[in-house]
C-alpha positions as CSV (number, residue, x, y, z in Angstrom):
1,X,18.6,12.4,32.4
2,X,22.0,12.4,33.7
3,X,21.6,9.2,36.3
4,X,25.2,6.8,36.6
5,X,27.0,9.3,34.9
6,X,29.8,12.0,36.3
7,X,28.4,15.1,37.3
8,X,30.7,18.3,37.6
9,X,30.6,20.1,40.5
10,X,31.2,22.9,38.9
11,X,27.9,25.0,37.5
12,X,30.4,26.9,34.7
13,X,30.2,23.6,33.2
14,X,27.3,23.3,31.0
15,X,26.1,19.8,32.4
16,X,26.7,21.0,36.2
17,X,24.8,23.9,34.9
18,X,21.6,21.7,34.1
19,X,21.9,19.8,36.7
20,X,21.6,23.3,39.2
21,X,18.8,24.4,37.4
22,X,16.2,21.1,37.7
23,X,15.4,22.0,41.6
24,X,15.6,25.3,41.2
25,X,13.1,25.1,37.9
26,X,10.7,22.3,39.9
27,X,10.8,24.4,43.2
28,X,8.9,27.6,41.0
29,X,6.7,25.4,39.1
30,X,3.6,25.3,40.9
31,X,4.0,29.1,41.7
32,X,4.5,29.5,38.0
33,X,0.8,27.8,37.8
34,X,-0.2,30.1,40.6
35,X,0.6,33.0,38.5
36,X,-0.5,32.0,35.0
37,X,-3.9,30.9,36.8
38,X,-4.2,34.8,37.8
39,X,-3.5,35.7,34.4
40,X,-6.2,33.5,32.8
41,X,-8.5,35.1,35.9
42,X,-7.6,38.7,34.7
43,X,-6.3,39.3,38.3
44,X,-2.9,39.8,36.8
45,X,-2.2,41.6,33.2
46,X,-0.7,39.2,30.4
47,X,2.5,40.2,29.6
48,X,6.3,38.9,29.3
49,X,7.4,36.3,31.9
50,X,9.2,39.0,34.2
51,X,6.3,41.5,33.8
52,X,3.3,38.7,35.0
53,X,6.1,38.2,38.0
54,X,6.0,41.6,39.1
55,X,2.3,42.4,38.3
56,X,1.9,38.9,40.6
57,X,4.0,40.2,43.2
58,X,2.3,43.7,43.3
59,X,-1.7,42.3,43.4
60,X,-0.5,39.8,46.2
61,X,-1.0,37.0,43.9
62,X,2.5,36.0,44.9
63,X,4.9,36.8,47.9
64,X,8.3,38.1,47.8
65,X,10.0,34.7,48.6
66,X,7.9,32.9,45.8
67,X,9.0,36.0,43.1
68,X,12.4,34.9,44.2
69,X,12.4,31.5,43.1
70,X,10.5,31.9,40.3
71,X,13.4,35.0,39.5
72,X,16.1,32.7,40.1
73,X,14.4,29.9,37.9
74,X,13.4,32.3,35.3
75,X,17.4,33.2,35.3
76,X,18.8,29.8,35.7
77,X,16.6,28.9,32.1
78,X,18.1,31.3,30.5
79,X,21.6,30.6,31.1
80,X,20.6,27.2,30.4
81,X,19.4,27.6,27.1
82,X,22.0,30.8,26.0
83,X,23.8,30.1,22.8
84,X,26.0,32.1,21.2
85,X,24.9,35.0,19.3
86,X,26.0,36.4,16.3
87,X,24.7,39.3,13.6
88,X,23.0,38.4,11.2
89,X,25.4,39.4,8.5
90,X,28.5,37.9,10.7
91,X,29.4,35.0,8.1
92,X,28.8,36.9,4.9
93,X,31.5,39.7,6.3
94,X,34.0,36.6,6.4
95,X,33.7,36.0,3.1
């Protein structure tokens, strides 16, 4: 996506920010697979994303160096994707 063009060095920057999350999120994809396999198996319980981790990590489906990428790649989506966020009723009260 972001071939010939200038990439900031900088991950604060919201482009240098994708680009340090692509390796990261292609390094933990095939454990991702790993781990929703075992929850389609019933080895490990269905739950949130964090949860199946640690469920993963605790029947051995997983070891602790593949929970940490998947952790850091979990993390780096989420920054990725933030927005900002406001209550519900923040634009009526500026009225």
């Amino acid at each position: 996506m972001t071939d010939g063009i200038c990439i900031p060095d900088n991950s604060d920057e919201p482009l240098g920010r994708i680009e340090d999350a692509l390796p990261k999120v292609i390094a933990a994809e095939k454990i991702e697979k790993k781990i929703q396999k075992a929850v389609k198996s019933g080895t490990v319980k269905r739950g949130s994303r964090e949860d199946e981790l640690e469920e993963a990590l605790k029947t051995a489906v997983i070891n602790e160096n593949e929970a940490e990428l998947v952790k850091a790649a979990i993390a780096i989506r989420k920054e990725v994707v933030r927005v900002d966020d406001f209550p519900k009723d923040k634009w009526r009260r500026n009225r």
